[in-house]
Residue, then its C-alpha position, 0 to 999 in steps of 0.5 A: x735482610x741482612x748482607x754477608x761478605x767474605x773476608x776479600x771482598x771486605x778488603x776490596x770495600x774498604x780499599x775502594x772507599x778509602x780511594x773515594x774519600x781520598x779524591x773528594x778531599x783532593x777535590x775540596x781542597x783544589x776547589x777552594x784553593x782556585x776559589x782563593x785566587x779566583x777571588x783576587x783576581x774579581x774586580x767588578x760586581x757582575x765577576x763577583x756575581x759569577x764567582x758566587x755563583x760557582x760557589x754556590x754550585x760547588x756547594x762551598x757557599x753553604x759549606x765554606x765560611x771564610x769565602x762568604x765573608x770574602x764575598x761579603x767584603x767583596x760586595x760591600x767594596x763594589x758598593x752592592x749592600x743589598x747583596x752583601x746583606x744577603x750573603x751575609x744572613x746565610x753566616x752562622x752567628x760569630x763574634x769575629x763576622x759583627x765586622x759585616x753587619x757594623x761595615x753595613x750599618x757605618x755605611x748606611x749612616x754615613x750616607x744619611x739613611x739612617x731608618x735603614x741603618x736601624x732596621x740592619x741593626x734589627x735585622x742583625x739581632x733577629x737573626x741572633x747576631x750580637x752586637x759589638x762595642x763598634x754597633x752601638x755608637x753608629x746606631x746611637x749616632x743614627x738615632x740622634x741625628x734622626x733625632x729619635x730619643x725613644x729609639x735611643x732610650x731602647x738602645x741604651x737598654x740594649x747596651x746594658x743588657x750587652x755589658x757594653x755600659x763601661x765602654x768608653x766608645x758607647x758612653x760617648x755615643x750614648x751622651x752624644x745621641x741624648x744631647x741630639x735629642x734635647x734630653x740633656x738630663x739623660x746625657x749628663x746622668x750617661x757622663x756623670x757615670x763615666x766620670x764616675x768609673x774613670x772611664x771618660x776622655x776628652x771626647x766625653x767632654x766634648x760631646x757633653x759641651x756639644x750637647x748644651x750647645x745644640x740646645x741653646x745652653x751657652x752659659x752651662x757649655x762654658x762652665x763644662x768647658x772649664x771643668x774639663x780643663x781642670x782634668x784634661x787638655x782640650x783639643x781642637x774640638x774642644x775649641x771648636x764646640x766652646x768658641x760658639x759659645x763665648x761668642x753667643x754670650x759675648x765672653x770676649x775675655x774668655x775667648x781670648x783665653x782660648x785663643x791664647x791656649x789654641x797659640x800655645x797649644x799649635x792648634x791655631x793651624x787647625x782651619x776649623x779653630x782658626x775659622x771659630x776664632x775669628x768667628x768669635x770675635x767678629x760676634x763679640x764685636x772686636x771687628x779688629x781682632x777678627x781681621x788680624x787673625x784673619x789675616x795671619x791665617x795661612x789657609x782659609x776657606x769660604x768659612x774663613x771669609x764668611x765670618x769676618x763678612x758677616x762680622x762687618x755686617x752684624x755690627x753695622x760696618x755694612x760698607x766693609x762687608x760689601x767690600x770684602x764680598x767683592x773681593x771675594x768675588x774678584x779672587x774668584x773665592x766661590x760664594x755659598x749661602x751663607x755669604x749671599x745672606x751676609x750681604x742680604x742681612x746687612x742691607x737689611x738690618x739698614x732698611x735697604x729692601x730694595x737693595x736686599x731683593x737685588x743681592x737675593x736676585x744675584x744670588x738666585x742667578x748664581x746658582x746658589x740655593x737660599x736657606x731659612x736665614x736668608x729667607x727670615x733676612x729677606x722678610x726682614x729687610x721687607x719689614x723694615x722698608x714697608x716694601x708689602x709687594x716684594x714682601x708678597x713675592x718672598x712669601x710665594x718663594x718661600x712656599x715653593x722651596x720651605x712651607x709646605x715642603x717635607x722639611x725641619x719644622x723648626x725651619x718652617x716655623x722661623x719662616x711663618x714667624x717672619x711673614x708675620x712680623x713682615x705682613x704686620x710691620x706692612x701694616x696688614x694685621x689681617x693677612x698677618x692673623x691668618x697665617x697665625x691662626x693657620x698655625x697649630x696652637x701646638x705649633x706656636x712658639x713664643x716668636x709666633x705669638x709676640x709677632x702677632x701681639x707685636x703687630x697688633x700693639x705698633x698699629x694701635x691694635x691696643x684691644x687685640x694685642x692683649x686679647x691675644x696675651x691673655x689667650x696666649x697665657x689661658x691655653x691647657x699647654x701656655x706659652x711663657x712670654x719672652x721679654x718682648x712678648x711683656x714689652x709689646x703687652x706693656x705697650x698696649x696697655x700704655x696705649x689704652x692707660x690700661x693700669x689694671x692689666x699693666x699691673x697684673x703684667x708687673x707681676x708676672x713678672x716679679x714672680x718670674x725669673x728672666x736674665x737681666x737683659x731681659x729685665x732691664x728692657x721689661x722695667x723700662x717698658x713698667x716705667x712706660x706703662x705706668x707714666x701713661x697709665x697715669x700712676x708716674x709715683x710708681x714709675x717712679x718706685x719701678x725706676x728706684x728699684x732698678x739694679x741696673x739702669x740706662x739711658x732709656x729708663x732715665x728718658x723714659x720717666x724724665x718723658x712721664x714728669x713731663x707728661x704729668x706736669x711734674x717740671x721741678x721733678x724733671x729737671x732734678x731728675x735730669x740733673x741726676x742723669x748728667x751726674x750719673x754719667x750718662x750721655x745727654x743726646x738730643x733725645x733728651x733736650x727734647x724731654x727737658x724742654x718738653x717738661x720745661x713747656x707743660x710746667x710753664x718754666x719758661x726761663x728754664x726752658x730758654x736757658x737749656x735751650x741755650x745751652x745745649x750747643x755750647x755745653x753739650x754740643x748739640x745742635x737744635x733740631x726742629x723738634x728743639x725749635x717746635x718746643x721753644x714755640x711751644x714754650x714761648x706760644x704757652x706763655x702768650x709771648x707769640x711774637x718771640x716764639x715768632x721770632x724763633x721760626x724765623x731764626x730756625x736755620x731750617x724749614x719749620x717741619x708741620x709740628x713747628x706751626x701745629x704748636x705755634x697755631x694751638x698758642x693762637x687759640x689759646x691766646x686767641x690771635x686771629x692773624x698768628x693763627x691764620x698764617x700758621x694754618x696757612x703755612x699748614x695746608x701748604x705743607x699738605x697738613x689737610x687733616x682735621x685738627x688743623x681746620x678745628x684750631x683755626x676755627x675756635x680762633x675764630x669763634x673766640x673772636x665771635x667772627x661766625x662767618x669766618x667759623x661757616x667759611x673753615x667748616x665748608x672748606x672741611x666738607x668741600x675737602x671731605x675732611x671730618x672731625x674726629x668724634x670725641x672718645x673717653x674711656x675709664x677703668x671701672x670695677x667690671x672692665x673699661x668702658x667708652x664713651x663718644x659725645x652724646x652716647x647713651x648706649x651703656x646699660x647705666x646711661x640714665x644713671x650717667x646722666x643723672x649724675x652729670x646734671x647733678x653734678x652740674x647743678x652742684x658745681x654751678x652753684x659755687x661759681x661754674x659758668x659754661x663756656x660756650x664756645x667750645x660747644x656748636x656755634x649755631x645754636x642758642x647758648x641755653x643748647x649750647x649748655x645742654x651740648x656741652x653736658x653730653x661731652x664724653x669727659x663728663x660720661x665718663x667721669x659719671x661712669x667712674x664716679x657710680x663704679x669706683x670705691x671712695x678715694x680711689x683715683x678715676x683714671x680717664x683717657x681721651x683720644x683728642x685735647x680735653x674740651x676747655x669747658x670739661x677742663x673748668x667743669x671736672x676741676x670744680x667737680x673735683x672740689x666735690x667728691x671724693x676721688x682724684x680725678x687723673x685725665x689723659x688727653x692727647x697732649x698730657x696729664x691732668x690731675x684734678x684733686x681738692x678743686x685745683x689741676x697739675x696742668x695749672x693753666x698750661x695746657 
């Protein structure tokens, strides 16, 4: 139905609504005008809540944008996210608003929530927000100390999509976020793009240098470092980022370029730069640098005095750094980990357990939390002392503060490596492997697996070690071995003469690149491996090779010449050392006159004995001394060698009377022999190699009750001879042989080899000697004794799986038996292989029915 009005009553209307319109204008605006003051004068989350609440019931909070961004900024500043959030979803989407949600997001990764801060940003572009050039870089930044390079991956996409690639801010964060995450390919392709549209600041650059140092890339950080000066003035955080770098690469020049620039520059009042500057140098070694910028520092901090303590300790000035941590103490300077773990490592590095454990239990009393350096030093100190039972304590500490815990794996993992190291340098290679095989196969690193291998290799684990190598190089996924890891390989292998798997090692290495630190200590450990492998030609080619050498590669091979017999060679190559330059310490007298002694150059042997002190100034240690006996004894001049023990100006160690006691067997001096056991046992030397010599002295003299006498006072003390071992590379593997043994599946062609081989050799002259057989028996068993001798099985087994004129390489773990020694060199006269036999105290090369040993052995 339709209404009708009148001309006056229309006039009446209009008038009425034009009143009503007029006071809700007046109303509105009186309203917001009281909210405007009302809002200045909140001061308190519950006023702020109240003021919201009127607001609300006024109708202005759905109505007025302006007083919810005031609200949303109240909120915030009275530290009430959840409610500011909440306000600020009920705003209509505007540029000028992103203020908000880029204040919540900045708050919530400067308070480490970093999940939270992404799921703002989420929430934010859900509800079709758009996000400005101040998001991007505190999500980026959250992504990358999460870390987490898919996220970040997902919001550099978001920053292309946006248009937000060419802003200097975001590519700054973008390079940032990927150097976090290890992916410095995609920080490098974000920078070279910035470079590209000129877009780059120094900020740029030092994101980049940051992003190689976080991950491990100190040489790359430098050379960035020196790009940048060419277009830009480094600032403070240049020198910063850069200086950890000089110092992890010992670039002690450039460093002290640095240092020059920061003066010229006036940064050198920078705490932090002044700190990195000491910090370098104390790394690099120059302790007296460090301590004048140390010095000349007008402020410092716990960082400052930090550096220049664990400086001292890092370069073995441990009683400097004890001092500086007392002053430290006396000033009233507050103590942090990281000086706790200075004083720690030092007494570490020095052996000192004890010692390491006391300043650990000081520190705990402090109040002081340890973290995962102080953990790896404790475990180290342990390691070093062989303290298992204070190791064992460390171990339970760490699993109630860092296994275990919801912490960086990394972390965790730099502790299991040290329990491994610690329980296998305890000599406890079983609790050792437990926690390595408790380790996921994807969880191990290099460090995990040589410490395992290491441990394994030190304790005579030989087999284990590289059953362990060989597996770490066969998984789907393998490790590559660092340099220690080939080191402690090559070690096992020298240990069991195993030349095959050396030989496959040495390759590996030549067909891998690693720094030349690391190759000069691999090459070392080749010329090792080879001289006790038997093959001392190729250590010597090894040697030859060598771009770069030390003191150690000189020894090493000086020590195998030695070993082989090689005297001549030896003292050439020892002549060459000292023309080289080289420092001659009395390491090296002890290789000399070691060659000296298996050579039979006895002249020579006195004469550098003699001259050690007055030419070089070293004075004779008692290994110089046991080799002069050795010497002396080998040539059967017993009453000189004699003589020389009673000159000694100290004690004769055990090894001094062990020479002088096998030269009596030798030269079968019964009354030598008998004070040098003697003397032997009174030192608590009760082991079977001292009752075996002074029972063959006996049984040359044919005095067989004397031979009953040392053999009752064995069982009486409970002591048993060490069963004869031999091994030998054959085609399909090595193979070991004990005296008597005839458990390999060839054993009877074995035999039958060696009976004919006997026959054979018997017939151009060879006469069994019979005392080195049993001495209660006929000399018809004593024949048939000295057949099943492990030498001989082995040489059978060599000779049956060796090609023709390939040497058999033998090894046995005591001194080869005198009557294998003249059997094998008469054997050698027929066949056709060199025979090279390793025995406990050297090298014998048989070849043409002559041996290298020639006599002195």
């Amino acid at each position: 139905m339709c209404h009708r009005f009148s001309i006056p009553q229309l006039i009446r209307f209009k008038h009425h609504h034009h009143n009503h319109l007029r006071l809700t204008f007046f109303s509105t605006t009186t309203n917001t005008i009281a909210a405007a003051n009302t809002f200045q004068k909140c001061n308190s989350l519950t006023q702020i809540k109240l003021l919201h609440q009127q607001l609300t019931v006024k109708g202005l909070a759905f109505s007025d944008p302006t007083s919810l961004q005031k609200l949303v900024g109240m909120y915030i500043s009275c530290d009430a996210p959840s409610h500011a959030r909440a306000t600020l979803t009920l705003l209509p989407p505007s540029p000028s608003s992103v203020f908000w949600w880029n204040s919540l997001i900045r708050r919530a990764v400067r308070l480490r929530s970093l999940d939270h801060a992404l799921e703002l940003y989420n929430n934010m572009r859900s509800l079709n927000w758009c996000p400005d050039g101040y998001t991007f870089p505190f999500v980026l930044k959250a992504c990358g100390e999460l870390p987490s390079f898919v996220r970040g991956a997902s919001l550099h996409g978001n920053v292309c999509i946006y248009g937000y690639e060419n802003n200097v801010f975001v590519g700054n964060a973008l390079v940032a976020m990927y150097g976090r995450c290890g992916d410095l390919d995609c920080a490098r392709q974000v920078f070279d793009e910035m470079l590209l549209c000129k877009i780059d600041d120094v900020i740029s650059w030092n994101s980049m240098v940051a992003g190689y140092m976080q991950n491990g890339e100190s040489k790359q950080a430098v050379q960035m470092f020196y790009q940048m000066t060419t277009r830009l003035s480094p600032d403070a955080v240049s020198l910063v980022n850069i200086l950890p770098a000089l110092a992890s690469v010992r670039a002690s020049m450039q460093g002290k370029e640095a240092h020059a620039y920061a003066l010229r520059s006036c940064l050198m009042k920078d705490l932090f730069v002044g700190n990195a500057i000491v910090d370098m140098y104390a790394k690099c070694g120059l302790m007296d640098a460090a301590i004048k910028v140390f010095d000349q520092m007008e402020v410092k901090d716990v960082v400052s005095w930090n550096a220049i303590v664990t400086g001292h300790s890092q370069i073995g000035r441990f009683e400097d750094a004890r001092g500086l941590f007392e002053k430290m103490r006396v000033e009233k300077i507050e103590l942090n980990v990281v000086t706790w773990t200075a004083v720690i490592a030092g007494y570490a590095q020095r052996g000192h357990g004890f010692e390491a454990l006391d300043v650990f239990r000081q520190m705990l009393g402090s109040g002081s939390e340890p973290n995962v350096v102080t953990f790896v030093s404790l475990l180290s100190g342990c390691a070093c002392a062989g303290t298992l039972l204070n190791g064992k304590e460390i171990h339970c500490y760490a699993i109630k503060h860092i296994l275990n815990v919801n912490q960086n794996a990394g972390d965790e993992q730099m502790v299991i490596n040290s329990l491994i190291d610690m329980y296998a340098k305890c000599k406890m290679d079983n609790l050792a492997r437990k926690i390595f095989d408790h380790v996921d196969p994807v969880s191990r690193n290099v460090v995990t697996w040589t410490a395992m291998i290491g441990g394994y290799a030190q304790h005579g684990e030989a087999n284990s070690a590289l059953e362990l190598f060989s597996h770490m190089l066969k998984l789907n996924k393998p490790t590559k071995p660092n340099a220690f890891t080939l080191s402690c390989a090559l070690m096992a292998c020298a240990r069991l003469a195993a030349l095959r798997l050396g030989k496959q090692i040495h390759a590996y290495v030549l067909r891998n690149i690693y720094e030349k630190s690391d190759v000069l200590f691999v090459d070392n450990c080749l010329i090792d491996m080879y001289v006790k492998s038997g093959d001392v030609d190729v250590a010597r080619v090894v040697f030859n090779n060598m771009n770069q050498k030390n003191a150690v590669s000189w020894t090493s091979l000086l020590t195998g010449y030695g070993m082989h017999g090689c005297g001549s060679e030896a003292l050439d190559l020892f002549n060459g050392m000292r023309n080289a330059g080289l420092e001659i310490d009395g390491v090296t007298f002890v290789v000399v006159l070691y060659a000296c002694s298996h050579s039979g150059l006895v002249d020579k042997g006195l004469e550098y004995f003699e001259t050690m002190e007055q030419e070089f100034g070293i004075v004779p240690g008692v290994e110089h001394y046991a080799c002069m006996v050795d010497i002396l004894g080998r040539a059967g001049q017993l009453e000189k060698a004699m003589e020389i023990i009673k000159q000694m100006p100290m004690e004769p160690s055990p090894v001094v009377w062990v020479a002088l006691l096998g030269s009596c067997r030798v030269h079968t001096n019964v009354q030598l022999g008998e004070y040098a056991s003697s003397k032997l046992l009174e030192l608590g030397c009760e082991n079977d190699g001292t009752y075996t010599l002074l029972s063959n002295i006996y049984a040359n003299s044919k005095r067989w009750k004397d031979v009953a006498r040392v053999r009752f006072l064995m069982k009486d003390n409970s002591i048993k001879k060490r069963p004869g071992c031999s091994w030998v590379e054959g085609k399909t593997g090595t193979a070991s042989f004990y005296v008597g043994d005839k458990s390999h599946p060839l054993s009877k062609e074995i035999y039958d080899l060696v009976n004919d081989l006997i026959s054979k050799i018997k017939a151009r002259g060879y006469v069994p000697d019979t005392d080195f057989a049993l001495h209660d028996v006929d000399d018809e068993e004593k024949g048939d004794f000295l057949v099943e001798h492990s030498e001989k099985l082995a040489l059978a087994y060599g000779i049956l799986t060796t090609a023709p004129g390939v040497a058999i390489r033998i090894t046995k773990n005591l001194r080869v038996c005198g009557d294998c020694h003249i059997a094998i060199t008469y054997i050698s006269d027929i066949i056709d292989h060199e025979i090279i036999l390793r025995d406990s105290s050297r090298f014998h090369h048989f070849k043409k029915g002559f041996c290298s040993c020639k006599g002195y052995w």
